[in-house]
Biopython code that builds the backbone (N, CA, C, O; Angstrom):
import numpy as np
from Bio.PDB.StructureBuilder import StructureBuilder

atoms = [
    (1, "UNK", "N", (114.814, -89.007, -163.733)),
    (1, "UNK", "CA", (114.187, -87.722, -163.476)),
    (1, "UNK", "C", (113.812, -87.074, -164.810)),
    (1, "UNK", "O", (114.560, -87.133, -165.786)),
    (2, "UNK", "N", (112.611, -86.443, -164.819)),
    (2, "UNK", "CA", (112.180, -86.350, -166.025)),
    (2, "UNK", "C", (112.959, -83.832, -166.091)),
    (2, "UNK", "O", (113.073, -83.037, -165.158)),
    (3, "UNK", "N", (113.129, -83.714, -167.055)),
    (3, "UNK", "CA", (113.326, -82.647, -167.135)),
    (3, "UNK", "C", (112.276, -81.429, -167.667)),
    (3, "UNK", "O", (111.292, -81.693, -168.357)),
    (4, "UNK", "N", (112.530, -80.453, -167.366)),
    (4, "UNK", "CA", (111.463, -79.401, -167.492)),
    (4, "UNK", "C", (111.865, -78.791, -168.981)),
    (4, "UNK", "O", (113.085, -78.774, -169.145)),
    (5, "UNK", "N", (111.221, -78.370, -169.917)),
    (5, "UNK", "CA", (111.395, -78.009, -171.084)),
    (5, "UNK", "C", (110.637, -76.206, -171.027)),
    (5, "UNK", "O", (109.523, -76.386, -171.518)),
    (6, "UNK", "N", (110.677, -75.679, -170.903)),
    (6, "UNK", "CA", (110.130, -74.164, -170.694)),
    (6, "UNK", "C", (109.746, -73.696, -172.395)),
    (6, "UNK", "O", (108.760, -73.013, -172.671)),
    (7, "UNK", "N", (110.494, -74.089, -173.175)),
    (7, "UNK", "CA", (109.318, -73.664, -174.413)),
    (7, "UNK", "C", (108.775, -74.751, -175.066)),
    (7, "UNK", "O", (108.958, -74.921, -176.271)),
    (8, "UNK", "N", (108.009, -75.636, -174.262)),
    (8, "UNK", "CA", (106.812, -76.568, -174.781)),
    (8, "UNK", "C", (105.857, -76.798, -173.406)),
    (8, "UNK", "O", (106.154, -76.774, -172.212)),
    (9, "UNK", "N", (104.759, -76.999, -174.007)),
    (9, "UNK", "CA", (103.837, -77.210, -172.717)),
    (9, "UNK", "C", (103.550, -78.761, -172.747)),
    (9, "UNK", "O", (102.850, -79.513, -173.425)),
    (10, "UNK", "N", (104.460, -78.885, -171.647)),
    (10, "UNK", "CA", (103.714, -80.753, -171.565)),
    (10, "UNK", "C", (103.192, -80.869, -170.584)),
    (10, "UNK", "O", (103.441, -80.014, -169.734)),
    (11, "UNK", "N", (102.319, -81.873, -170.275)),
    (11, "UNK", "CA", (101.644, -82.390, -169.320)),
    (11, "UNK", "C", (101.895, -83.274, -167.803)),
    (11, "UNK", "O", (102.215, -84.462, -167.750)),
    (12, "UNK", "N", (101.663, -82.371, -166.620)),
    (12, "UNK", "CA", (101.649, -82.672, -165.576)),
    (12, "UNK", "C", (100.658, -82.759, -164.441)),
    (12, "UNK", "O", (99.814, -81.905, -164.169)),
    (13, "UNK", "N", (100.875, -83.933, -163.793)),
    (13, "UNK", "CA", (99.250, -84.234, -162.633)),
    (13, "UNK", "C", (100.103, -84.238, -161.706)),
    (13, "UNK", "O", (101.296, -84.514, -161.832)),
    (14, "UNK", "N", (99.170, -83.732, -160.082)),
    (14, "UNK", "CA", (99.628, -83.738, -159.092)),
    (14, "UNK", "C", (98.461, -84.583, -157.752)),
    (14, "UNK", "O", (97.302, -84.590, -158.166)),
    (15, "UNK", "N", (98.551, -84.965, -156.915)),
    (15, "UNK", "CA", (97.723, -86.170, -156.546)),
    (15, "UNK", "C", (97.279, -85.562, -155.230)),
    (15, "UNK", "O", (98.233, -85.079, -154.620)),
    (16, "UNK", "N", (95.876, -85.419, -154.489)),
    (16, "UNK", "CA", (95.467, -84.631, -153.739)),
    (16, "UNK", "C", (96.261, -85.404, -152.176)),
    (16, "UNK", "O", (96.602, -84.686, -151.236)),
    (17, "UNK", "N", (96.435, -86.854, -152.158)),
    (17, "UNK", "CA", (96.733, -87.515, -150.822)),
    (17, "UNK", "C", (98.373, -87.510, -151.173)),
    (17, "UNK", "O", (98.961, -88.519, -150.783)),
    (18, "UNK", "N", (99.006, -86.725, -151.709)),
    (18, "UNK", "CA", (100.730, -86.823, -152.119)),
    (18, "UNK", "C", (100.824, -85.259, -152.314)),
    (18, "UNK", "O", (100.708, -85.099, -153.529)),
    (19, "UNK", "N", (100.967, -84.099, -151.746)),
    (19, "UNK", "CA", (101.353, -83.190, -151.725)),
    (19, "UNK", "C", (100.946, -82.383, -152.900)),
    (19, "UNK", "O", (101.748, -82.080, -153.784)),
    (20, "UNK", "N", (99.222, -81.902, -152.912)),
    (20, "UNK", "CA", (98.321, -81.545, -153.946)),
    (20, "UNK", "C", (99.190, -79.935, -154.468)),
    (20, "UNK", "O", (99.792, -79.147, -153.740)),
    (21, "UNK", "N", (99.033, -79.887, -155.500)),
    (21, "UNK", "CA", (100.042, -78.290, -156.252)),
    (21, "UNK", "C", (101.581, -78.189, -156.009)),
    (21, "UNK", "O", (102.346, -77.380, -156.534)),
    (22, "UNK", "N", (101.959, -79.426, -154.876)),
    (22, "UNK", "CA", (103.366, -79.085, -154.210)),
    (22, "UNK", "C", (104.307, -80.113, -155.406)),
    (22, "UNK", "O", (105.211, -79.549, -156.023)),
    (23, "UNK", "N", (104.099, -81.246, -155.608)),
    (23, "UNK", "CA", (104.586, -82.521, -156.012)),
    (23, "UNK", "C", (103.823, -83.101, -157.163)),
    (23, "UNK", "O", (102.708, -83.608, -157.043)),
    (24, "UNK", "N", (104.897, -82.935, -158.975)),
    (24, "UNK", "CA", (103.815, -82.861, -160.162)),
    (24, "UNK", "C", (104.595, -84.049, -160.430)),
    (24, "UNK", "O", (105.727, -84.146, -159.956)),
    (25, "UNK", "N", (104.118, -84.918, -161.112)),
    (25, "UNK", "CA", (104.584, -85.753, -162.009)),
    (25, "UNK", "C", (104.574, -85.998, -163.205)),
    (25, "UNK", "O", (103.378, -85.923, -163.488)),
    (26, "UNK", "N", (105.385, -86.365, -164.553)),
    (26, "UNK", "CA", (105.081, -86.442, -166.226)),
    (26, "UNK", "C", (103.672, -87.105, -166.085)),
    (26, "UNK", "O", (103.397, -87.834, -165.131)),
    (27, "UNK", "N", (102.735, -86.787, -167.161)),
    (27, "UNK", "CA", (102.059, -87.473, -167.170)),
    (27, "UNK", "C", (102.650, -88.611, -168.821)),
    (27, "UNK", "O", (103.029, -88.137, -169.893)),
    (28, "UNK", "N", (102.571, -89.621, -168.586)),
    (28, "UNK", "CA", (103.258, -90.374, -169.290)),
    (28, "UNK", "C", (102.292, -91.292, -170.276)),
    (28, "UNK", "O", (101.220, -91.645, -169.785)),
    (29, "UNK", "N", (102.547, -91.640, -171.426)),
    (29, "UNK", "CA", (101.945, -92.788, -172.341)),
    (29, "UNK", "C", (102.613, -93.055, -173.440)),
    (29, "UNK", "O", (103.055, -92.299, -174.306)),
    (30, "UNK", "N", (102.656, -94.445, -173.303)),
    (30, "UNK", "CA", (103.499, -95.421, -173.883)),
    (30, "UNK", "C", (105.233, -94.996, -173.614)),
    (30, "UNK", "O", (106.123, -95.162, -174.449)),
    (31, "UNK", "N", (105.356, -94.588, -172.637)),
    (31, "UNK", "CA", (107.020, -94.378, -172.239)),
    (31, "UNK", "C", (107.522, -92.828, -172.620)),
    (31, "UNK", "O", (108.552, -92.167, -172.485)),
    (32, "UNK", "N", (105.757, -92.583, -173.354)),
    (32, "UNK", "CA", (107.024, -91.050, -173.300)),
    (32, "UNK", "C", (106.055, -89.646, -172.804)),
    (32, "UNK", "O", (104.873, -89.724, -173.137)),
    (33, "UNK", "N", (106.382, -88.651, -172.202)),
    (33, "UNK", "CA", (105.537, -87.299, -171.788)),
    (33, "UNK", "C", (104.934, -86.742, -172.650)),
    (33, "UNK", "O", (105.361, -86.264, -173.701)),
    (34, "UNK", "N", (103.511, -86.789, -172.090)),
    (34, "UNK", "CA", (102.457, -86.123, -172.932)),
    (34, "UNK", "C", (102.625, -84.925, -173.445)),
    (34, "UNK", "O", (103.321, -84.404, -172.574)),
    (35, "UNK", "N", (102.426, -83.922, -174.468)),
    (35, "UNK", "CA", (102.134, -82.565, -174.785)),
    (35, "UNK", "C", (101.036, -82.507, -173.862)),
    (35, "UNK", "O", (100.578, -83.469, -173.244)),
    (36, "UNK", "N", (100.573, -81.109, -173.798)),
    (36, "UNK", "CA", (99.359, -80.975, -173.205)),
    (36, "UNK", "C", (98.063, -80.767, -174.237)),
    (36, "UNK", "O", (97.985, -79.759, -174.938)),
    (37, "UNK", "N", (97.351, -81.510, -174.253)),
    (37, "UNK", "CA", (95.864, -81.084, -174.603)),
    (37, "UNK", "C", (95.082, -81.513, -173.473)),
    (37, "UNK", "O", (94.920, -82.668, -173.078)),
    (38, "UNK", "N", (94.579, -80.353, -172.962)),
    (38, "UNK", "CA", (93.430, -80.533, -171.713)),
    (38, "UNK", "C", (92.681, -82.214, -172.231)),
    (38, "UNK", "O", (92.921, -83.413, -172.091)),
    (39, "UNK", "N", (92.018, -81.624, -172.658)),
    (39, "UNK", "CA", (91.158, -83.465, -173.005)),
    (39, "UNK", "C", (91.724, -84.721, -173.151)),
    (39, "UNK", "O", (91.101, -85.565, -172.507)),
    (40, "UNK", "N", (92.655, -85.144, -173.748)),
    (40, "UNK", "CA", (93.540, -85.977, -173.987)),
    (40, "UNK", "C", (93.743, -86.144, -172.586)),
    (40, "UNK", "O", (93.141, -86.905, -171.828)),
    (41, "UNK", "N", (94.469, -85.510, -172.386)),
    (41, "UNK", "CA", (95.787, -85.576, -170.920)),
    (41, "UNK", "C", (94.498, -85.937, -169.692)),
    (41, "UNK", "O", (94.793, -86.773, -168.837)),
    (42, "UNK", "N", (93.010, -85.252, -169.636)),
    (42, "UNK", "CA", (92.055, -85.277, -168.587)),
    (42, "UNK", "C", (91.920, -86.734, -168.864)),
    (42, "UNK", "O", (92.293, -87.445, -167.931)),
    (43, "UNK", "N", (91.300, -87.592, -170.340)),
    (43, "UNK", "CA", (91.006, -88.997, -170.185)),
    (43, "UNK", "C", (91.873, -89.829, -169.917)),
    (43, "UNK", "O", (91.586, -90.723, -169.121)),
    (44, "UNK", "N", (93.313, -89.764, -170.565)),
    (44, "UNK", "CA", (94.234, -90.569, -169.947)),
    (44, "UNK", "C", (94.786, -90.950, -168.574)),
    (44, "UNK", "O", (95.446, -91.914, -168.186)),
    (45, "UNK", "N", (94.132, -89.521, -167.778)),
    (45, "UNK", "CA", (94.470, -89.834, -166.522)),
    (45, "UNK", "C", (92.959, -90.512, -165.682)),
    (45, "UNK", "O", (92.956, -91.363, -164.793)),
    (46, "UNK", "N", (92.262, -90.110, -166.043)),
    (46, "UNK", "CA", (91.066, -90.750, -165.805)),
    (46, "UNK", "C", (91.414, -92.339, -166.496)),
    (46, "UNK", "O", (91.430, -93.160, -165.579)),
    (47, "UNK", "N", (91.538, -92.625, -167.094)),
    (47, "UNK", "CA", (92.340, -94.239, -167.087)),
    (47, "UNK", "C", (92.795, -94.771, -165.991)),
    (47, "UNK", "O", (92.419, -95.592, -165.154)),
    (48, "UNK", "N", (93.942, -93.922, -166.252)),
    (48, "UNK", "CA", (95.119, -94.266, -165.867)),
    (48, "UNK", "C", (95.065, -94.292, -164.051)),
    (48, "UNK", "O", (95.799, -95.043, -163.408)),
    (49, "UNK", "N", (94.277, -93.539, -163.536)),
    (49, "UNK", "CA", (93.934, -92.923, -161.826)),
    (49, "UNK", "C", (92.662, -92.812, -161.645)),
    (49, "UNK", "O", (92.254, -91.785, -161.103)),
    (50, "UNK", "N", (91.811, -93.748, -162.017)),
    (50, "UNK", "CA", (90.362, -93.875, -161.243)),
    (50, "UNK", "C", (89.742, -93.541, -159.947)),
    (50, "UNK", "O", (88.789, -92.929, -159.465)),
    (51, "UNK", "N", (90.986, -94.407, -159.560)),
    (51, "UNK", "CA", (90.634, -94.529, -157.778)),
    (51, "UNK", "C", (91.193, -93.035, -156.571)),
    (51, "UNK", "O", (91.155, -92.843, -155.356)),
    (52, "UNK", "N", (91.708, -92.208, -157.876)),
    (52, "UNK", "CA", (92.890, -91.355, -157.104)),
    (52, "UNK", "C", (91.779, -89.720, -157.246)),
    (52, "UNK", "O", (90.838, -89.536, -158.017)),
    (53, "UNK", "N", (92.399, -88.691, -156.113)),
    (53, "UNK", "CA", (91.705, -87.473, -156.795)),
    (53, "UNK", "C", (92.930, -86.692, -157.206)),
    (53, "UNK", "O", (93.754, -86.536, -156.305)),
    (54, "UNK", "N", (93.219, -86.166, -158.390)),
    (54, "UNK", "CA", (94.191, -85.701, -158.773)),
    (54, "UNK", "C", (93.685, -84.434, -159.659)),
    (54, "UNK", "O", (92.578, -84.390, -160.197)),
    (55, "UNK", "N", (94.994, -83.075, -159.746)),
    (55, "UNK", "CA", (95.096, -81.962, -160.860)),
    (55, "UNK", "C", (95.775, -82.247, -161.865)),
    (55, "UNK", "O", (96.722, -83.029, -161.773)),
    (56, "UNK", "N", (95.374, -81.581, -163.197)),
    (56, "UNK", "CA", (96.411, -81.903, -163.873)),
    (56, "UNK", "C", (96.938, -80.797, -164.396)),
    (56, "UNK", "O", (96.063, -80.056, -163.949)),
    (57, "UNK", "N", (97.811, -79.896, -165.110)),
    (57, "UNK", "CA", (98.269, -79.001, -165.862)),
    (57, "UNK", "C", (99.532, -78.870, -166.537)),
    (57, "UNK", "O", (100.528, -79.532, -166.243)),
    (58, "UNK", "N", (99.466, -77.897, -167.559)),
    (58, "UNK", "CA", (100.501, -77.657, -168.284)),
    (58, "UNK", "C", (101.608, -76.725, -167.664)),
    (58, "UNK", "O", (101.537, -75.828, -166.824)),
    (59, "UNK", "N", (103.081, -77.472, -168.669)),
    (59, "UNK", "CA", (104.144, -76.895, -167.785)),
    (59, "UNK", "C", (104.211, -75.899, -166.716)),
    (59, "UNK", "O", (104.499, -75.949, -165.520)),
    (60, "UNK", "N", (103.619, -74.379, -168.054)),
    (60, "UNK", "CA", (103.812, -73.210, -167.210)),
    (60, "UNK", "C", (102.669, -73.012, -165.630)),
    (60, "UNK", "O", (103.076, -72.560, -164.560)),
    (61, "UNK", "N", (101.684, -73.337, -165.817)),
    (61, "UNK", "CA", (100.854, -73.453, -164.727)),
    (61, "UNK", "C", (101.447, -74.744, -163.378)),
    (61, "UNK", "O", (101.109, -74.610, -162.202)),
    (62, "UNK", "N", (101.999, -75.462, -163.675)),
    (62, "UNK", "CA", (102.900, -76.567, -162.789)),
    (62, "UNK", "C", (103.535, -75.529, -162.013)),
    (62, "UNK", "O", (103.306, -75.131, -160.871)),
    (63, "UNK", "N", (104.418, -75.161, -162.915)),
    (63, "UNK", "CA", (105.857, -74.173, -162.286)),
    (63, "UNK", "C", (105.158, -73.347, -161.097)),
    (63, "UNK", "O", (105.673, -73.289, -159.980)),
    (64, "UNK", "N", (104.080, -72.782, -161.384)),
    (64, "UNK", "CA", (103.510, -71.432, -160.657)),
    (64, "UNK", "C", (102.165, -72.324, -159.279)),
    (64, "UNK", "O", (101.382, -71.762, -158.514)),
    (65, "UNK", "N", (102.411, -73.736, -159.478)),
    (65, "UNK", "CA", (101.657, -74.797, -158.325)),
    (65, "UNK", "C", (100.250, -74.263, -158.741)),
    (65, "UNK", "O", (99.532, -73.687, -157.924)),
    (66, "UNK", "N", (99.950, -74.432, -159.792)),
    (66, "UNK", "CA", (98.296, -74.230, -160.361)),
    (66, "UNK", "C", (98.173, -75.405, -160.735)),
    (66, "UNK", "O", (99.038, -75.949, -161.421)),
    (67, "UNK", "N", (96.828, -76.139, -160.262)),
    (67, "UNK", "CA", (96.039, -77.125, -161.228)),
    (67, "UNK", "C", (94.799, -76.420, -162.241)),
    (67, "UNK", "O", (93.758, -75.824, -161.967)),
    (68, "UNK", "N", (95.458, -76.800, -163.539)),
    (68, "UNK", "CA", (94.258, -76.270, -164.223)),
    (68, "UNK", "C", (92.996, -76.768, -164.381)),
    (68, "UNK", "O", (92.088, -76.004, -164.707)),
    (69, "UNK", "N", (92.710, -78.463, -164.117)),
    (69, "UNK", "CA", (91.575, -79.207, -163.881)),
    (69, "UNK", "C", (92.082, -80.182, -162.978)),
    (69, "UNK", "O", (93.238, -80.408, -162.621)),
    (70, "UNK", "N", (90.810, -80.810, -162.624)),
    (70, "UNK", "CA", (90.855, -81.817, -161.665)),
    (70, "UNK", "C", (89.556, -82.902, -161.720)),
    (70, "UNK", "O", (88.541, -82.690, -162.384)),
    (71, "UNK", "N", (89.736, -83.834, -161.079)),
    (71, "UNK", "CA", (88.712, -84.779, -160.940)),
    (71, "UNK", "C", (88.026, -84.859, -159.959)),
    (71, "UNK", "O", (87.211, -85.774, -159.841)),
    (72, "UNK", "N", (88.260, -83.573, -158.686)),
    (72, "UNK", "CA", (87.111, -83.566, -157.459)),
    (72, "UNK", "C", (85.661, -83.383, -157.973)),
    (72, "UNK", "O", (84.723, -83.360, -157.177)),
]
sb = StructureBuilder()
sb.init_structure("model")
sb.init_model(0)
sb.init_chain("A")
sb.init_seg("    ")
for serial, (resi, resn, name, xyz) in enumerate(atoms, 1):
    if name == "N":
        sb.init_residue(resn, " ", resi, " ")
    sb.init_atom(name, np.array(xyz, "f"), 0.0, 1.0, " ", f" {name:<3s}", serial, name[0])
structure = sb.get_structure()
């Protein structure tokens, strides 16, 4: 289980067919949780989830079930 850090903003996606704003996951590379930079964190998941429609956002916006971007 990955833990919540409240003074750093790292990066979390949530998946529109898996409980969209409800259910976030690390967004992860090379084994360890991203910081957040919108761009970074948007292409890696665009890698990483082609086929998927997913949000992604930083910690504090997670907590409060906000996606700050998305791939719809």
């Amino acid at each position: 289980m990955t833990s919540i850090t409240l003074n750093q903003e790292m990066a979390w996606i949530t998946f529109s067919l898996d409980g969209f704003e409800k259910k976030w996951f690390p967004v992860m590379l090379n084994g360890k949780h991203l910081k957040w930079d919108s761009q970074l964190v948007m292409n890696v998941c665009r890698n990483a989830f082609p086929d998927n429609s997913w949000g992604i956002s930083p910690t504090s916006q997670m907590i409060m079930g906000h996606s700050c971007r998305d791939n719809f």
